[in-house]
N, C-alpha and C positions, 0 to 999 in steps of 0.2 A: 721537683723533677719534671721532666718534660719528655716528648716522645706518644706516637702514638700505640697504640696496643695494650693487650693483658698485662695486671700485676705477673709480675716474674717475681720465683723465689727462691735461692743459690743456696745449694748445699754441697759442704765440704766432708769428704771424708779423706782421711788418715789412715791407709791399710798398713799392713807389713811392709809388704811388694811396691806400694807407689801412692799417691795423692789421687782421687777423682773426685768430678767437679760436675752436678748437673745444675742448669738452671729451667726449673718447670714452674710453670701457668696452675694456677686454681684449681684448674679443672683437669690437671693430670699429663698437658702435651708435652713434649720436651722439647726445648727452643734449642738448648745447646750442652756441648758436653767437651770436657777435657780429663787429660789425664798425662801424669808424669812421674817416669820410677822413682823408686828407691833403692837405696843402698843398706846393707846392714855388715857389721861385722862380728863375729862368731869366735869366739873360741872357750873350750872347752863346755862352761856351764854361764859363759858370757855372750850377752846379747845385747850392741849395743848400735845406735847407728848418731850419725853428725846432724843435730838440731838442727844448723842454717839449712841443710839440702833440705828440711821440711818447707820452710819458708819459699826456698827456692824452687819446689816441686809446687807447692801452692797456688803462686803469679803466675805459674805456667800452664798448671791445670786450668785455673782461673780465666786467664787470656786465653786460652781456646774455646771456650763455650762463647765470647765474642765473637771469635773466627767462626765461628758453626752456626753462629745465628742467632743469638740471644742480646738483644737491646740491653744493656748495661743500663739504661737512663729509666728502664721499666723494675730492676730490681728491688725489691721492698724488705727487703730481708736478710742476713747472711745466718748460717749456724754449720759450726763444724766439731766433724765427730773424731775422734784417738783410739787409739789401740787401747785396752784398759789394763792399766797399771804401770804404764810407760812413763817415766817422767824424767826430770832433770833437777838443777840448781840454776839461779839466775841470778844475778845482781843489781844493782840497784835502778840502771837504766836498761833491764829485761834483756839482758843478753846472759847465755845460754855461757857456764863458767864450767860447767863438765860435760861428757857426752850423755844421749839419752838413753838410761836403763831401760830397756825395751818388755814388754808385757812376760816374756820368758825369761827371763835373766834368772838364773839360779843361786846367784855368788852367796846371797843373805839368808844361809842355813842358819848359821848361828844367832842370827838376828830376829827370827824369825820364830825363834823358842822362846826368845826373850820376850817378844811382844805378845806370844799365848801365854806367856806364865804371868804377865801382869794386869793385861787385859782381858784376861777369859772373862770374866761378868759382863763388859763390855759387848764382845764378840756376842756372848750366848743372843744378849737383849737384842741384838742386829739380828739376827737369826742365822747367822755362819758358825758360830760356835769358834771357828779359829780362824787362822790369817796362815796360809801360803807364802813359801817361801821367796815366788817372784812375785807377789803383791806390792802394792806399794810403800806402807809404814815401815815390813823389814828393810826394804832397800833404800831408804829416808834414812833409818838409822843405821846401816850400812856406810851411806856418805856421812853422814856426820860424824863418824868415829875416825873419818880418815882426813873430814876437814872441818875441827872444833872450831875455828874460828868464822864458820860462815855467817852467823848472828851479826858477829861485831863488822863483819866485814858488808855486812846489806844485803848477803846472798837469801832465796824464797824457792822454796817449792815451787816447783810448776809442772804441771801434767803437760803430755804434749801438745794440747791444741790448748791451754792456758797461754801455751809460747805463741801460738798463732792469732789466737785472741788478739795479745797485748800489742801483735804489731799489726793488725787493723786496725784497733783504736789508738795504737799509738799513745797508751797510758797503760796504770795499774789494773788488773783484771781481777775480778774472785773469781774460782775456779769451782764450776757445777758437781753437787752430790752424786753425781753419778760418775766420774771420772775421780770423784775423792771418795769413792767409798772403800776404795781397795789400801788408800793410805789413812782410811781410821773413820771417816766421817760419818756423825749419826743423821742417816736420811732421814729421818723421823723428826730428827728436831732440828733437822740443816743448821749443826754445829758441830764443833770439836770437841773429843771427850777430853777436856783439861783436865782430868785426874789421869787418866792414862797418858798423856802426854806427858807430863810432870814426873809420873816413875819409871817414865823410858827417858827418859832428861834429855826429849829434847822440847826448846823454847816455842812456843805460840806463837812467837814472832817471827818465826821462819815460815808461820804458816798463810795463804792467803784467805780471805775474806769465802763466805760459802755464801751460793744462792744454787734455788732448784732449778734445773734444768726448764729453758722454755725463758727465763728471765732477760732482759732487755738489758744489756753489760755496758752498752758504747754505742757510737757511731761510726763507723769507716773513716779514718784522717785521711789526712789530704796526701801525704807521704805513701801510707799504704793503696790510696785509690793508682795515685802515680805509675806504682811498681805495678797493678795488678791488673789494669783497666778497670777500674772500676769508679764509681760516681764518690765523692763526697759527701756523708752523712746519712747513707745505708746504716741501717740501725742491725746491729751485731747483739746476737741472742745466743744465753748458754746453752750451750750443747750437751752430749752423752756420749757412752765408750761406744766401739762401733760393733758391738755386740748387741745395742739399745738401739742404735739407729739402723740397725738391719731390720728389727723387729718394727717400727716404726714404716720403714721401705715396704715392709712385705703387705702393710695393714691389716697386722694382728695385735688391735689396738683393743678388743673386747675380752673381759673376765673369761678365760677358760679357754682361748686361743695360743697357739703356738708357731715359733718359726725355730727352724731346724737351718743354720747357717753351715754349708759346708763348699768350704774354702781352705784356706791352705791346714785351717783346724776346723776342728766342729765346734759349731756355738748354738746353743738349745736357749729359746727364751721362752718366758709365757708371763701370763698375766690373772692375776689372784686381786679377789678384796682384801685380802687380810696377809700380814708378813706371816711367810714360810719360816717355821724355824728348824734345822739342819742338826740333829747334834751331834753328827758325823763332821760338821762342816766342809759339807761338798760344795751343796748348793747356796748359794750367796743372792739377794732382794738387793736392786734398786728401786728406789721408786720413781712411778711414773710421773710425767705432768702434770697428768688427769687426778694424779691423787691414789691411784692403785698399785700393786707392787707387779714387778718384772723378775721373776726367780726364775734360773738355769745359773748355767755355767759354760765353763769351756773345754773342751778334753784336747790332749795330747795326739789324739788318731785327726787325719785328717786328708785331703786331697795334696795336701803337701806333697807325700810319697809319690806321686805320681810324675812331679817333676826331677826329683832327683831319682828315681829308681828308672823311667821308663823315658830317660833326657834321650831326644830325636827319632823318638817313634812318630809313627804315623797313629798317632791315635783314633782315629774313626776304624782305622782297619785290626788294628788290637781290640779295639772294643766290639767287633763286629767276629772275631774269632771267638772270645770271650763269653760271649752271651749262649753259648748252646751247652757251656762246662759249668755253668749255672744251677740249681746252686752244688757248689762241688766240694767232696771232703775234704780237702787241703783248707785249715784254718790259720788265720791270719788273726797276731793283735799286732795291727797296723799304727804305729808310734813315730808321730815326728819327729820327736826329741824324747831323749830319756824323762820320764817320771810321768804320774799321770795326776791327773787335778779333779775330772770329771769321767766319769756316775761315783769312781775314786779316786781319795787322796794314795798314793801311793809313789814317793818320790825314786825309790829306787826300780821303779816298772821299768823297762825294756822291751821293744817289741820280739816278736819272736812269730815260729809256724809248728803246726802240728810233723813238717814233714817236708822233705825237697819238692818245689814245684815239680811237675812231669815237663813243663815247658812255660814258656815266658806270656802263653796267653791263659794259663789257669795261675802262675802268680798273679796275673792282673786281674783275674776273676775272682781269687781269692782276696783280695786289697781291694775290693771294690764291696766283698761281702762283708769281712771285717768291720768298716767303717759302719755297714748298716745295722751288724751283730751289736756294737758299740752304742749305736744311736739308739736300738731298742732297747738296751740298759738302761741308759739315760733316762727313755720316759718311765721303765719301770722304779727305778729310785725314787723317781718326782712321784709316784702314782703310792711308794711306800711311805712320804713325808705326808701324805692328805693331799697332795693340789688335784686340781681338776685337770687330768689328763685326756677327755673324751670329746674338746671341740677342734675347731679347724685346726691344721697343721698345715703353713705354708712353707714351702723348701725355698730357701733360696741363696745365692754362694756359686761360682763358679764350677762349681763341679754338678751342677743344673742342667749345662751344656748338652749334659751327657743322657742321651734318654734312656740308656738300658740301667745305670746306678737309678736314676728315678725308678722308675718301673721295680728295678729291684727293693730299693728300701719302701715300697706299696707294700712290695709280698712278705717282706720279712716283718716290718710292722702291723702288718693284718689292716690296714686302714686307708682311709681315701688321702690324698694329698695332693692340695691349690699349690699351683704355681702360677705367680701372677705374673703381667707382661713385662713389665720392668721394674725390677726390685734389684738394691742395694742403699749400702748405707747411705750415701749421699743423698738420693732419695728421701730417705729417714729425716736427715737434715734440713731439707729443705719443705716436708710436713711440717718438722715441728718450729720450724721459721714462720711459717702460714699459721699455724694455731696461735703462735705467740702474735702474730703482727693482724690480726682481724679476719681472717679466716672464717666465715660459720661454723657452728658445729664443733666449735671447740680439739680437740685433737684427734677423736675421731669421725668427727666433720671431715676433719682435713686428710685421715687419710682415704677416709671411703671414698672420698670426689677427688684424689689424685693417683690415689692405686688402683691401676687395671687390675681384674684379674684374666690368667689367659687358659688356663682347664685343669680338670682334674684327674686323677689319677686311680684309678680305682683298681685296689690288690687283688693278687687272682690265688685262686686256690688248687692251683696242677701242686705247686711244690711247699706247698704249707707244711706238711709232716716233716719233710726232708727240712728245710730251714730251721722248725722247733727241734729236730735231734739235732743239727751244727749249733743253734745258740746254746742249747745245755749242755752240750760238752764243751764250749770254749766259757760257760760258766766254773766248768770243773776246773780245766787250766786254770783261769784266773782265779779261785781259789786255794788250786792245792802251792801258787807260787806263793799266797800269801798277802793279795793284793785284794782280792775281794771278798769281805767280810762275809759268810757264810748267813745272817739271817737275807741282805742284801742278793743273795742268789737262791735263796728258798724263795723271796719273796715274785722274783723273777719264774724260777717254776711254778709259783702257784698262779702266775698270770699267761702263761703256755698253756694251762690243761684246756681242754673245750669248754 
C-alpha cells in the first residue's frame, strides 16, 4: 500500500437501527466516519430483517468515511461486529437463502426446551446453565425443522457479519466464538459440542469452522474492495457481538471494569480472570482476546421506549421538565419488547407502572429511572454470582446524549461513572483490528492509546434514601409478578443498607 500518513484502522459495526463505520489512527483520531439505516420487520414475537440491505448498508457506511476523510490506501485492518444471536442460512456460494433471525426473535419456544433438555451439562460447563429462547441454537433448530434438506442442499450457518465477512473476502469464513456462543459454541475450547449437536440432529456440517475473536479470516477481494472503496488485500480479522465491541470502544479492557451500553436495550459487560458460572442462566461469558472472560448480558428495558412512546417530542425540553420530578414515585418497568432476559430470565414479563403518569414529563422521568432501577439490578446479580463489581464503570450507548439519565443512573447506582470521548461499537472494532494487526500493547495497548476518556460523573447524595425506597418497592413488583426470584431481591436489599 501507498499513501502518505498514519496506520488507519476500520471498524464495522452491525446495530439494530443501521451500519456504522469509523476509521481511527493508533493513536485514537478519527479520520472518518459513516453510517447507513436499517430496516427491520416485526411481527408478533418475529424479528426479522433482509441480509442484502446489511451488505448494502455496509459499502455505504464504508464509502463515507472516504468522503469524510479517511485514506483508504492507509487502512491496515478491517473487523466487524453483529448483533448477537442474529443469524441466517447460506448456501453454497454465501448467499443469504432465508431472512435474518434478529438477536430478539422469539418464534423458537419450543426449540429452545429442547436444546436445555439435552445440553444442560453442556450449558452448566459454559457458565450460562441455559439457552434463551432468541439465542441462537434454538433458532438453528428452528430452521431446520422447516428446511431438512439444508445439508444436502450446501446450505451453513452464518451469523450476521459471518455474511459480511465472506463478502470482503469473497470466500468461506469461520465465524468467531463470540458471535457463535449464543448458537452452542465452547469458548474455551473454540469448538462444537458434537455430542450435543448429534442429540438435537442437527449435522456439523451445517456448521462453520470456529476461530477466536481477534484472528486474521482473509484479505479484502477485489470485488468487495470495488463495491466498498476500499484497497485490495486489507487483511480482515474476526470480530465479536456488538455487545463485545462496545465494551472494547468504551476501554474497559481491565479484570474488574465495566461498560453499561444503553441504546435502544441495555447491555452490561465486564471483565473476570476466571468464567462466571450463572445457574440461573442469566448471565452468559465470552471470552476475550486477551484470554479473559466478558460476563453480562442484555435486558429487554431500554432507551428504545423513548422513540416509540415520546416520537416528535422535543427532547431537550422534556428532559429539561423532567429533571426537577426526579426522583419521582411513579415507577416504571420499562420493557421494549415483551419478556425479559437480564438481571431475569422471565419470558412472559411485560412492562408496566406503579400508577397513571400525572403528565407526559413525569412518564418520562419515570422511563428514565426505571432503566437506572434496572441497571442497578443488574450489577446487583453480577455482585451475587462473585464478579468483581467495584472497578471503572463506563456508560456508553446513545442514550449518553442525555446528561440528566447520566447524572441520574450516578445517583441511583451510588457510584462514579467515565464516560469517554468517543465510544461505540465500531470503535471496539476497529481496537481489536489494531491488536490483531501490530498494535503495542496488545488489546489493552490498543485501547488505552485509542480511547479518550472525556470525565467523570460523580453520584450525589440529596436523593439517595428517596431512590433506595423506589428500587425496593419496584423489587417487590417484580417479585410478587413472579419474575424476580426472591433470594435475587434479598440479595439486592442487602446491598441498599448503609
Amino acid at each position: 500500500m501507498t499513501g502518505a500518513g498514519p496506520d488507519v484502522w476500520l471498524g464495522i459495526d452491525l446495530g439494530t437501527q443501521g451500519v456504522r463505520a469509523v476509521a481511527m489512527t493508533s493513536d485514537g483520531r478519527l479520520l472518518g466516519t459513516g453510517s447507513s439505516p436499517l430496516t427491520s420487520h416485526r411481527r408478533g414475537e418475529r424479528h426479522e430483517q433482509d441480509p442484502e440491505q446489511w451488505w448494502r448498508a455496509v459499502c455505504s457506511a464504508v464509502g463515507q468515511t472516504r468522503a469524510t476523510g479517511a485514506d483508504p490506501r492507509r487502512i491496515r485492518a478491517v473487523a466487524v461486529d453483529a448483533t448477537s444471536g442474529t443469524l441466517t442460512l447460506t448456501d453454497r456460494h454465501g448467499r443469504c437463502v432465508v431472512p435474518g433471525l434478529m438477536y430478539d426473535d422469539g418464534r423458537a419456544t419450543v426449540e429452545a426446551e429442547q436444546v436445555n433438555a439435552l445440553g444442560e451439562q453442556q450449558w452448566a460447563k459454559a457458565g450460562h446453565r441455559r439457552m434463551q429462547r432468541s439465542w441462537g441454537l434454538p433458532k438453528l433448530r428452528w430452521l431446520l425443522d422447516r428446511y431438512p434438506n439444508a445439508l444436502t442442499d450446501g446450505w451453513r450457518l452464518a451469523h450476521q457479519n459471518d455474511v459480511i465477512n465472506r463478502r470482503l473476502v469473497g470466500h468461506e469464513v469461520p465465524t468467531d466464538t463470540s458471535n457463535a456462543l449464543k448458537s452452542g459454541a465452547d469458548a474455551a475450547a473454540v469448538a462444537w459440542p458434537g455430542h450435543v449437536f448429534a442429540a438435537l440432529g442437527i449435522p456439523t456440517g451445517i456448521l462453520p469452522g470456529l476461530v477466536m475473536p481477534g484472528t486474521v479470516i482473509g484479505e479484502v477481494c477485489a470485488g468487495a474492495a470495488a463495491e466498498c472503496g476500499l484497497v485490495p488485500g486489507i487483511p480482515v480479522v474476526a470480530g465479536m457481538t456488538d455487545g463485545c465491541a462496545a465494551q472494547l470502544g468504551s476501554g474497559a479492557t481491565a479484570v474488574g471494569s465495566w461498560n453499561s451500553v444503553l441504546g435502544t436495550t441495555l447491555v452490561l459487560k465486564g471483565v473476570t480472570e476466571d468464567l462466571l458460572h450463572d445457574p440461573n442462566g442469566v448471565v452468559y461469558s465470552h471470552r476475550s482476546p486477551s484470554g479473559h472472560w466478558l460476563p453480562g448480558g442484555a435486558s429487554s428495558t431500554g432507551a428504545g421506549l423513548v422513540a416509540r412512546e415520546f416520537a416528535g417530542a422535543a427532547l431537550d425540553r422534556l428532559t429539561d421538565e423532567a429533571a426537577p420530578l426526579l426522583p419521582t414515585g411513579l415507577l416504571r418497568y420499562p420493557l421494549v419488547s415483551p419478556g425479559e432476559r437480564f438481571p431475569f430470565v422471565a419470558p412472559d414479563a411485560v412492562a408496566f407502572s406503579s400508577r397513571e403518569p400525572a403528565g407526559r414529563a413525569e412518564d418520562f422521568a419515570a422511563l428514565m429511572q426505571g432503566v437506572a432501577y434496572l441497571e442497578r439490578l443488574c450489577f446487583d446479580y453480577l455482585d451475587l454470582l462473585g464478579a468483581p463489581t467495584d472497578g471503572t464503570v463506563v456508560l456508553t450507548g446513545g442514550a449518553t446524549r442525555n446528561p440528566v439519565w447520566n447524572q441520574l443512573r450516578a445517583d441511583v447506582l451510588r457510584r462514579p461513572l467515565s464516560l469517554p470521548r468517543r465510544a461505540q461499537p465500531a470503535l471496539g472494532m476497529a481496537v481489536l483490528a489494531a491488536s490483531a494487526c501490530g498494535a503495542p500493547g496488545g488489546l489493552d495497548g490498543a485501547a488505552a492509546a485509542m480511547v479518550r476518556p472525556d470525565r467523570v460523573l460523580e453520584p450525589r447524595s440529596a436523593h439517595r434514601s428517596a431512590h433506595d425506597e423506589g428500587y425496593a418497592r419496584l423489587l417487590d413488583l417484580l417479585v410478587q409478578r413472579g419474575w424476580l426470584p426472591e433470594t435475587v431481591s434479598a440479595h439486592a436489599r442487602e446491598r441498599t443498607a448503609p
